[in-house]
HTML snippet that shows the backbone in 3Dmol.js (N, CA, C, O; Angstrom):
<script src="https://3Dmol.org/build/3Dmol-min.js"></script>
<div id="view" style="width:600px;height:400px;position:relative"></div>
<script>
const pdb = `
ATOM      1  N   UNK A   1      58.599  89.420  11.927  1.00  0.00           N
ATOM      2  CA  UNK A   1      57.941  88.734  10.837  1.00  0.00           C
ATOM      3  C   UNK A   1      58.774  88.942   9.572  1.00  0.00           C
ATOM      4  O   UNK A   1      59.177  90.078   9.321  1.00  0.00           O
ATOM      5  N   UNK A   2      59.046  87.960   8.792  1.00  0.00           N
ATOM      6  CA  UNK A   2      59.700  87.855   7.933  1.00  0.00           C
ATOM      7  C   UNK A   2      59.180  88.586   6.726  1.00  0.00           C
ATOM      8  O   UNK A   2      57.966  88.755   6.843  1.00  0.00           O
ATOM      9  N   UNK A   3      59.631  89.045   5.689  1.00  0.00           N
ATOM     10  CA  UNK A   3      59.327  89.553   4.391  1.00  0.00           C
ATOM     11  C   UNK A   3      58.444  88.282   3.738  1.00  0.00           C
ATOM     12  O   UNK A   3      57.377  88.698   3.287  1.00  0.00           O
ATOM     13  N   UNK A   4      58.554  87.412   3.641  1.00  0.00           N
ATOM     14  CA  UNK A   4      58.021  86.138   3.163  1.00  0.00           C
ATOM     15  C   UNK A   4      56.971  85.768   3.779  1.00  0.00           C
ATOM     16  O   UNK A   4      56.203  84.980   3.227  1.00  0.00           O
ATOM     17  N   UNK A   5      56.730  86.230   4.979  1.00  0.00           N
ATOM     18  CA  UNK A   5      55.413  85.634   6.243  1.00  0.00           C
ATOM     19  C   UNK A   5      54.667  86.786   5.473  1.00  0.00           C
ATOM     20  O   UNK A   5      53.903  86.546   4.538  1.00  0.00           O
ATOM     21  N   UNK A   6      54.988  88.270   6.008  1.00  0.00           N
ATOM     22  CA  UNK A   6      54.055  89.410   5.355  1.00  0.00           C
ATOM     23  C   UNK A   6      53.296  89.172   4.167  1.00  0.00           C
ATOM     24  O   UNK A   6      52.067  89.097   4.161  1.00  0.00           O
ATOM     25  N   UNK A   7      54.005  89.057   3.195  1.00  0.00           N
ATOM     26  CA  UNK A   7      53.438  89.027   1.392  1.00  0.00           C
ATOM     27  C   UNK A   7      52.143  87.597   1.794  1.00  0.00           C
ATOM     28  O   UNK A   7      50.944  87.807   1.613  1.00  0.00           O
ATOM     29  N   UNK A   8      52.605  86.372   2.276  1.00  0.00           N
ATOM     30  CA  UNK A   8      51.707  85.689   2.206  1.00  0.00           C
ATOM     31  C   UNK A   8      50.588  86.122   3.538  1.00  0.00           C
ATOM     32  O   UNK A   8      49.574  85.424   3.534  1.00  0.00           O
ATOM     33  N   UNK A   9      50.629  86.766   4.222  1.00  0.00           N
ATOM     34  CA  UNK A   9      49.546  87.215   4.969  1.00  0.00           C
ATOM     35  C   UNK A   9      48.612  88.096   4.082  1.00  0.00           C
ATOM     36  O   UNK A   9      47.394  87.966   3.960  1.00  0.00           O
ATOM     37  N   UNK A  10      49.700  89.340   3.279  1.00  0.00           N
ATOM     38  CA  UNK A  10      48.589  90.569   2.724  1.00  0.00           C
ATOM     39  C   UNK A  10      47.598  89.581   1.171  1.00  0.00           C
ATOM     40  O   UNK A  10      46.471  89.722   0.697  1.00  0.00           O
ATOM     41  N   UNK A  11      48.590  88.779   0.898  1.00  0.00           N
ATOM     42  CA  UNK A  11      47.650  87.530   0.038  1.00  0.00           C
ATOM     43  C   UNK A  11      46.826  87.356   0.740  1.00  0.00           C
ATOM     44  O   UNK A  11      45.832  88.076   0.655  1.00  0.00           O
ATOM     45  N   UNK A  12      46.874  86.634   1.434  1.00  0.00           N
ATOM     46  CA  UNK A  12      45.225  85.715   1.824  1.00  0.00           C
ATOM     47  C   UNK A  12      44.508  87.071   2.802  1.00  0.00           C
ATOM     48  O   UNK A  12      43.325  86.968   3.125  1.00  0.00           O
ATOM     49  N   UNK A  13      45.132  88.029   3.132  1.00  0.00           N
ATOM     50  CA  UNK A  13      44.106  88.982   3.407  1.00  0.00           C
ATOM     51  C   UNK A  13      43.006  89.868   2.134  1.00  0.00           C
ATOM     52  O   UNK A  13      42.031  90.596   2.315  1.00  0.00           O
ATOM     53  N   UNK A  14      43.687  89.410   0.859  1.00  0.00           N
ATOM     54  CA  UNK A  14      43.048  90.122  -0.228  1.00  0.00           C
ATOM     55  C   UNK A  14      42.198  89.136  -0.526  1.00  0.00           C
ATOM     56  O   UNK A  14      41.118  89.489  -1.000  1.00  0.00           O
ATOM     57  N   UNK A  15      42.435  87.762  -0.345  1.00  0.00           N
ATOM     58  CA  UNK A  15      41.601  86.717  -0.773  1.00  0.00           C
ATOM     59  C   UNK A  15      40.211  87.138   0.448  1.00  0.00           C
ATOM     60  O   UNK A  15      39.185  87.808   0.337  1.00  0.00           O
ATOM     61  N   UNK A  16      40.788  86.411   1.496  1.00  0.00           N
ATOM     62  CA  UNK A  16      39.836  86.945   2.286  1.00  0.00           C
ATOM     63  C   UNK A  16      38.549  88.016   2.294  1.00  0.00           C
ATOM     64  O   UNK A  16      37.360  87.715   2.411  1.00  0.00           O
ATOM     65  N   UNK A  17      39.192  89.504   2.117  1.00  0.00           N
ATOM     66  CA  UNK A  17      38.543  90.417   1.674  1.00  0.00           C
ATOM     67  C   UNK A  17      37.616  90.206   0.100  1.00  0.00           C
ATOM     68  O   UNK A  17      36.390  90.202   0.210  1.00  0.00           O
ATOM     69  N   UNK A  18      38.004  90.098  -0.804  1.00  0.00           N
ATOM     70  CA  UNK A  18      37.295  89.469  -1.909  1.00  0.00           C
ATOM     71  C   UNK A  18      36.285  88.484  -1.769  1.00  0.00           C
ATOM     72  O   UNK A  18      35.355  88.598  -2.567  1.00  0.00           O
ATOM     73  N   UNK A  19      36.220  87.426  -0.858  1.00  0.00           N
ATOM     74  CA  UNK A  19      34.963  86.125  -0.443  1.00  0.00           C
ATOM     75  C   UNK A  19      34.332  87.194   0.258  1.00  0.00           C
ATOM     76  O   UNK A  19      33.320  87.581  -0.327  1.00  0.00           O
ATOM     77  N   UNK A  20      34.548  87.699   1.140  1.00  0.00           N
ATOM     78  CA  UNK A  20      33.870  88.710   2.110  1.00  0.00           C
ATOM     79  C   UNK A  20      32.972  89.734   1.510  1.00  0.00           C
ATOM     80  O   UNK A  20      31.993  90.076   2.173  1.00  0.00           O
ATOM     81  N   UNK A  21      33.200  90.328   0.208  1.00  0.00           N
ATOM     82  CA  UNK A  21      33.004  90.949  -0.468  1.00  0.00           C
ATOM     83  C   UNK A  21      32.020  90.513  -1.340  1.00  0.00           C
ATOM     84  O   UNK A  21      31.076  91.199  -1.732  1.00  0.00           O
ATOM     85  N   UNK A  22      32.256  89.341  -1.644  1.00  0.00           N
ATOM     86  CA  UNK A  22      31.428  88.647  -2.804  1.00  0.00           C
ATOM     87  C   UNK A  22      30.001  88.208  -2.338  1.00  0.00           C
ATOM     88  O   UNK A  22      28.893  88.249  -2.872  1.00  0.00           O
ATOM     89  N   UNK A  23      30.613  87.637  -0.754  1.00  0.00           N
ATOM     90  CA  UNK A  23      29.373  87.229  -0.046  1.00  0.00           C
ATOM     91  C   UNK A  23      28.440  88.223   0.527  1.00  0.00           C
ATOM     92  O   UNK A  23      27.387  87.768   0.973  1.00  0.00           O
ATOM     93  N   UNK A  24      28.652  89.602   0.601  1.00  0.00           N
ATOM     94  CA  UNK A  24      28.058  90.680   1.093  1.00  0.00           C
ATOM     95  C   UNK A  24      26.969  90.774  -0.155  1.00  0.00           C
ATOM     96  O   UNK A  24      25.788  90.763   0.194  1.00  0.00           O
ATOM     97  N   UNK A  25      27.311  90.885  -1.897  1.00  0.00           N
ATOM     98  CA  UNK A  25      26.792  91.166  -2.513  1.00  0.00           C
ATOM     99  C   UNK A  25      25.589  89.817  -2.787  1.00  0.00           C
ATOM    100  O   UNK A  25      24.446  90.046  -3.183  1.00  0.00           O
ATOM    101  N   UNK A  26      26.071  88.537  -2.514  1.00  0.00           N
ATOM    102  CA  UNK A  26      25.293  87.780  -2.753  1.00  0.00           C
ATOM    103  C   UNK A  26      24.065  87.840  -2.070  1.00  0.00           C
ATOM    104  O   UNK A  26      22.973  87.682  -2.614  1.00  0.00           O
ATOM    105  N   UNK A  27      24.304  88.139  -0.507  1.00  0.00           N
ATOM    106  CA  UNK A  27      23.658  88.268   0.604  1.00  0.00           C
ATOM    107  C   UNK A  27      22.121  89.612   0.456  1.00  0.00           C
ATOM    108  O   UNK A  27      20.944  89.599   0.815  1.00  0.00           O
ATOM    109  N   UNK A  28      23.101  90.701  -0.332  1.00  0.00           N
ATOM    110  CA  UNK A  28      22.015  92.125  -0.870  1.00  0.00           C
ATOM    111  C   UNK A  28      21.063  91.048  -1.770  1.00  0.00           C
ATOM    112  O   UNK A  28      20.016  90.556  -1.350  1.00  0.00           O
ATOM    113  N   UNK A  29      21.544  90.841  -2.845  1.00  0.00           N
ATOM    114  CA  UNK A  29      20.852  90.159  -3.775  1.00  0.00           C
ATOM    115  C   UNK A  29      19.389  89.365  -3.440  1.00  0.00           C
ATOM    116  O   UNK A  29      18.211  89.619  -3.692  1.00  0.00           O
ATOM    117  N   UNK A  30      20.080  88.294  -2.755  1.00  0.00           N
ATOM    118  CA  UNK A  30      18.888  87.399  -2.186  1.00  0.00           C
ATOM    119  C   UNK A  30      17.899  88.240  -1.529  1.00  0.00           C
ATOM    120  O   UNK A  30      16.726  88.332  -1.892  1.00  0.00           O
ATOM    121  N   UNK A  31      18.548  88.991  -0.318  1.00  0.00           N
ATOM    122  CA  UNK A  31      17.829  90.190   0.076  1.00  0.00           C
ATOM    123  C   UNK A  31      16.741  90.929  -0.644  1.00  0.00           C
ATOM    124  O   UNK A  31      15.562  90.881  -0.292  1.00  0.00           O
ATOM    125  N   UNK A  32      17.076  91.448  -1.418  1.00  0.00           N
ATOM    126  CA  UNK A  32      16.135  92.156  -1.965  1.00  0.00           C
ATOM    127  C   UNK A  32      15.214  91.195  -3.040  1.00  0.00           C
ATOM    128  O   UNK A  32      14.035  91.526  -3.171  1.00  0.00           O
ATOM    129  N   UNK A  33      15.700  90.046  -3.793  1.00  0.00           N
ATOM    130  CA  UNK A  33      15.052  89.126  -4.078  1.00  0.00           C
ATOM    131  C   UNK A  33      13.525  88.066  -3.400  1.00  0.00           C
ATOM    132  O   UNK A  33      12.386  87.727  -3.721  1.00  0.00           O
ATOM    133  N   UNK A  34      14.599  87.910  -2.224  1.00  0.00           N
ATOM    134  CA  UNK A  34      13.291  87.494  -1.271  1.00  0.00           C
ATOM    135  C   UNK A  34      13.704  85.531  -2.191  1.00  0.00           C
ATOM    136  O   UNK A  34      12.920  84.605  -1.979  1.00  0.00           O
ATOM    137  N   UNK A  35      14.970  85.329  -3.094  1.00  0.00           N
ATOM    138  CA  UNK A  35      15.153  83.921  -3.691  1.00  0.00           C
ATOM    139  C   UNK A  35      15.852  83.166  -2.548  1.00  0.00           C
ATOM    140  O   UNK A  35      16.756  82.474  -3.016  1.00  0.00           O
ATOM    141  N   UNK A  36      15.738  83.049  -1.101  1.00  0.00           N
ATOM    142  CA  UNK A  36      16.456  82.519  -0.540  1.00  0.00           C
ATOM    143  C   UNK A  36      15.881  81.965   0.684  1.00  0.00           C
ATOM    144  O   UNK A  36      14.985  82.630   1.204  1.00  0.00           O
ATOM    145  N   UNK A  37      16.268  80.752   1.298  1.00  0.00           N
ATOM    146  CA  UNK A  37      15.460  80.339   2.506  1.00  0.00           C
ATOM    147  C   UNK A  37      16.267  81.034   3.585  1.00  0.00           C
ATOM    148  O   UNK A  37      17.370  81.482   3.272  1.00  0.00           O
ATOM    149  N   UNK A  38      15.778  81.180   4.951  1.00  0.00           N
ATOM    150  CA  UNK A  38      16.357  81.937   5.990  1.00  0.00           C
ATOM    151  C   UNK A  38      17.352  81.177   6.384  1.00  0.00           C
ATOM    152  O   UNK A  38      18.429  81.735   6.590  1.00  0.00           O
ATOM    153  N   UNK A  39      17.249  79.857   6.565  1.00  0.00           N
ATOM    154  CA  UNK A  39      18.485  79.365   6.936  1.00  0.00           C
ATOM    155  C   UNK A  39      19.685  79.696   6.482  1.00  0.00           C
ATOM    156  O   UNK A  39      20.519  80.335   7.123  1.00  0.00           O
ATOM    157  N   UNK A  40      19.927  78.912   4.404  1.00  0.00           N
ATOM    158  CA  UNK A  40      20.909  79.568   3.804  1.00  0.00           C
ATOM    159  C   UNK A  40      21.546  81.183   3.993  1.00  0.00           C
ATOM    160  O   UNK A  40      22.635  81.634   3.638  1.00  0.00           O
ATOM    161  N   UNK A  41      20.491  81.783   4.642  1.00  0.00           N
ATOM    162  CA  UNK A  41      20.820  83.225   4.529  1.00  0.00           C
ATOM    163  C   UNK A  41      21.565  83.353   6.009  1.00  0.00           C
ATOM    164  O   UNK A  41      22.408  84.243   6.129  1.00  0.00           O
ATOM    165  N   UNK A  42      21.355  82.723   6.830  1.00  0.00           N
ATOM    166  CA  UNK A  42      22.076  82.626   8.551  1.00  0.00           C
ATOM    167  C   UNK A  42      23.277  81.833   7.816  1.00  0.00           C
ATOM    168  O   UNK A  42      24.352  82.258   8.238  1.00  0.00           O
ATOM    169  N   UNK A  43      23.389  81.109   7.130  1.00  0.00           N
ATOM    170  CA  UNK A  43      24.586  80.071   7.124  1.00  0.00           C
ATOM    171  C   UNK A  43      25.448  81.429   6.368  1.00  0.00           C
ATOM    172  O   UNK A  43      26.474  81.907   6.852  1.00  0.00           O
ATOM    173  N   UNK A  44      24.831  81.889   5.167  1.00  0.00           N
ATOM    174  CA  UNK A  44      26.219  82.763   4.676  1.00  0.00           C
ATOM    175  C   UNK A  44      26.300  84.167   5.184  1.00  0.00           C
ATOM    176  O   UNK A  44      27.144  84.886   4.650  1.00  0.00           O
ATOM    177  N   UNK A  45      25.599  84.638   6.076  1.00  0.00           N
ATOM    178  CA  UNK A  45      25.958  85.771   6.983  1.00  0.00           C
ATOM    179  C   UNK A  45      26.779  85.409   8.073  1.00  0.00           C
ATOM    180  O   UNK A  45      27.667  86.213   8.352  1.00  0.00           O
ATOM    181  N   UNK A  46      26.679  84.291   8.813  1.00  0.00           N
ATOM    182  CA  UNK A  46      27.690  83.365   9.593  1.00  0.00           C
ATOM    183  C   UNK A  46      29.216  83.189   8.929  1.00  0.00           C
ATOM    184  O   UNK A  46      30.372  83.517   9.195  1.00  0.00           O
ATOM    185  N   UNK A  47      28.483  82.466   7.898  1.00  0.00           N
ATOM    186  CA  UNK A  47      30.539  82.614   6.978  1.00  0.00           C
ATOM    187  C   UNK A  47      30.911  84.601   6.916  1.00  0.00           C
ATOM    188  O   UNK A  47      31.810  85.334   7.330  1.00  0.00           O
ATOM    189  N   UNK A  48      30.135  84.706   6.458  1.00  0.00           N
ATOM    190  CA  UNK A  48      30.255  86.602   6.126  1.00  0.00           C
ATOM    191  C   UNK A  48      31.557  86.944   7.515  1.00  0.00           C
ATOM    192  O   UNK A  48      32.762  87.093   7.310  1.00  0.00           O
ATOM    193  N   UNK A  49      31.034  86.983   8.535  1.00  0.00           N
ATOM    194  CA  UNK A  49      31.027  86.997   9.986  1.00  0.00           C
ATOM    195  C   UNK A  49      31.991  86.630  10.419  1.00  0.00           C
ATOM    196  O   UNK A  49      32.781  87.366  11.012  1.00  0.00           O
ATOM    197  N   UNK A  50      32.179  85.244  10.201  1.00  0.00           N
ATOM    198  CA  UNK A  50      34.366  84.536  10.379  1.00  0.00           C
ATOM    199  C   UNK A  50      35.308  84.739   9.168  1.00  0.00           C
ATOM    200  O   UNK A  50      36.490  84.405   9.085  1.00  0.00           O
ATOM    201  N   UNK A  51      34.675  85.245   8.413  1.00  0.00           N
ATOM    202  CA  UNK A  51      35.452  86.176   7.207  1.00  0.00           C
ATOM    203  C   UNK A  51      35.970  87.519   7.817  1.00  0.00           C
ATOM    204  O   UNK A  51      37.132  87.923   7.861  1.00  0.00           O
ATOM    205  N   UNK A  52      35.194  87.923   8.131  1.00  0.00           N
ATOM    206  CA  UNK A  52      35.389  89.334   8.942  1.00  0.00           C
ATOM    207  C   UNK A  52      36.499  89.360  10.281  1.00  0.00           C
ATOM    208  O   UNK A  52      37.408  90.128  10.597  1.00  0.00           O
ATOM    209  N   UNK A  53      36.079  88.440  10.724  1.00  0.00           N
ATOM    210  CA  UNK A  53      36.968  87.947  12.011  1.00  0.00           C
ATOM    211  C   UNK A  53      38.626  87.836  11.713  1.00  0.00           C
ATOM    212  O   UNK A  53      39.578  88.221  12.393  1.00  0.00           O
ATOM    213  N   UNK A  54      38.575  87.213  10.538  1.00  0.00           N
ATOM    214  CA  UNK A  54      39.557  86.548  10.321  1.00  0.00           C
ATOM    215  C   UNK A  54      40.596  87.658   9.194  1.00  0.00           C
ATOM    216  O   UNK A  54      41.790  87.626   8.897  1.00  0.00           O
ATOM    217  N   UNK A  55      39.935  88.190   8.967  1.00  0.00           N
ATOM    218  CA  UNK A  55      40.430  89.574   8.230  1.00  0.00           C
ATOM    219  C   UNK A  55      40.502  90.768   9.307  1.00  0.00           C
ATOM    220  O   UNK A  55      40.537  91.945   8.948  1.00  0.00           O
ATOM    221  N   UNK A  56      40.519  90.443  10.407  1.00  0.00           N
ATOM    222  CA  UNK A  56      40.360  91.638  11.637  1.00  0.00           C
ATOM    223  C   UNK A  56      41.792  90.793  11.605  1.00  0.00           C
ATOM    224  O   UNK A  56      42.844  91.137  11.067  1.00  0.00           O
ATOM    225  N   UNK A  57      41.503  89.588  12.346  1.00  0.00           N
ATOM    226  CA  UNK A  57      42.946  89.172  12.919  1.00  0.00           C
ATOM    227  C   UNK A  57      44.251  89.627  12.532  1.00  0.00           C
ATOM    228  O   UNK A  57      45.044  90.209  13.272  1.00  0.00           O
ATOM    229  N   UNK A  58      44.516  89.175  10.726  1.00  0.00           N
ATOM    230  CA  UNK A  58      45.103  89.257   9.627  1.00  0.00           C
ATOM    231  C   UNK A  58      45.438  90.832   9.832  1.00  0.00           C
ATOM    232  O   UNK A  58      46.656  90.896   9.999  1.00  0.00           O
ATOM    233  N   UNK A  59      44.893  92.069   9.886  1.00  0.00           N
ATOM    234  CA  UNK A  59      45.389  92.704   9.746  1.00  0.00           C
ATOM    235  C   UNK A  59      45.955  93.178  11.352  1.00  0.00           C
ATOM    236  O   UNK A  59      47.046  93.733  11.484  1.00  0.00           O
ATOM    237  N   UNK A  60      45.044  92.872  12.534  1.00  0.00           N
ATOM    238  CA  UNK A  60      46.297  93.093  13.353  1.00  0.00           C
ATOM    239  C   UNK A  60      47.555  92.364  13.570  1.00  0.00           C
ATOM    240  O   UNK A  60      48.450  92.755  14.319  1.00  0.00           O
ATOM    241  N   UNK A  61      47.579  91.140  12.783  1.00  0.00           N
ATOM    242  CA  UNK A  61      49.443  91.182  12.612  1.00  0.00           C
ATOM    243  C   UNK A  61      50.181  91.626  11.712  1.00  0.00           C
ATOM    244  O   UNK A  61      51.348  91.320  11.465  1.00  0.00           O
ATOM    245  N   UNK A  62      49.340  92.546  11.075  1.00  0.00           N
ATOM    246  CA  UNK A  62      50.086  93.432   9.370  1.00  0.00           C
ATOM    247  C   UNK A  62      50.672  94.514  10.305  1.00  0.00           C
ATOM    248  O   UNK A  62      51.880  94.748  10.271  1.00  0.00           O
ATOM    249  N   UNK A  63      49.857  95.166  11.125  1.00  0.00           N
ATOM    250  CA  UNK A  63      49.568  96.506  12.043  1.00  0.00           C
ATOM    251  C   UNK A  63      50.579  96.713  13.216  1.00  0.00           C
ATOM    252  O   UNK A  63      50.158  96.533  14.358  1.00  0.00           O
ATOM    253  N   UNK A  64      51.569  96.990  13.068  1.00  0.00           N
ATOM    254  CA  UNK A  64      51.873  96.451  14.500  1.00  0.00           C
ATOM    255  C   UNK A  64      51.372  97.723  15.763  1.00  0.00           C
ATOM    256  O   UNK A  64      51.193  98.909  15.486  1.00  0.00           O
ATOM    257  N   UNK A  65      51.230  97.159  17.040  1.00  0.00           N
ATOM    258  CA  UNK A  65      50.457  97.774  17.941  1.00  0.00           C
ATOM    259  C   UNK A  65      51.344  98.833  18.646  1.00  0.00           C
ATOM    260  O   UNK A  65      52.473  98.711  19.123  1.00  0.00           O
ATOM    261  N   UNK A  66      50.536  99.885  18.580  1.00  0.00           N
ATOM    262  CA  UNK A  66      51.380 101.086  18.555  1.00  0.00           C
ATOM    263  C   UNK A  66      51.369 101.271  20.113  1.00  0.00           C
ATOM    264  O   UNK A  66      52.435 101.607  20.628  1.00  0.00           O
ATOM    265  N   UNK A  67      50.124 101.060  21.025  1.00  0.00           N
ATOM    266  CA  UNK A  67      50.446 100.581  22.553  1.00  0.00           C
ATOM    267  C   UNK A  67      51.963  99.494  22.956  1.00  0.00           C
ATOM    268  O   UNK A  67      52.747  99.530  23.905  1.00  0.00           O
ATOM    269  N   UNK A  68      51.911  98.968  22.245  1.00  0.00           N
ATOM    270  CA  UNK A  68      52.873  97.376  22.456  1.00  0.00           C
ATOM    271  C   UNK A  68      54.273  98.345  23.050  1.00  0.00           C
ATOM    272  O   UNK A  68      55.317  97.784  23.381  1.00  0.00           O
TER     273      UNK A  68
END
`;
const viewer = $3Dmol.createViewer("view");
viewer.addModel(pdb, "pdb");
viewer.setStyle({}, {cartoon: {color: "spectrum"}});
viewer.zoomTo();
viewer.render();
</script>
């Protein structure tokens, strides 16, 4: 992996992490609010969820595999 592939991976892994982040707090909020319908609340625990995924991925190609 190139020096140039890396930097733009650990980017959008910080982006990533940050929506992920943002949406966790939004998610408490409503939570404890009780301001939210259940659906909206499945739809952004769902995004929460392929945020997570996708920031798993992201960092196992930062990582390299020490089995490999």
């Amino acid at each position: 992996m190139s020096d140039l592939d890396e930097e733009l991976l650990r980017k959008k892994l910080d982006e990533l992490r940050l929506e992920h982040r943002d949406l966790d707090d939004v998610i408490h909020r409503f939570h404890m609010t009780g301001g939210m319908e259940q659906m909206q609340m499945q739809r952004l625990k769902k995004r929460k969820l392929k945020l997570k995924e996708l920031i798993i991925k992201i960092e196992n190609q930062l990582i390299p595999d020490i089995l490999a």
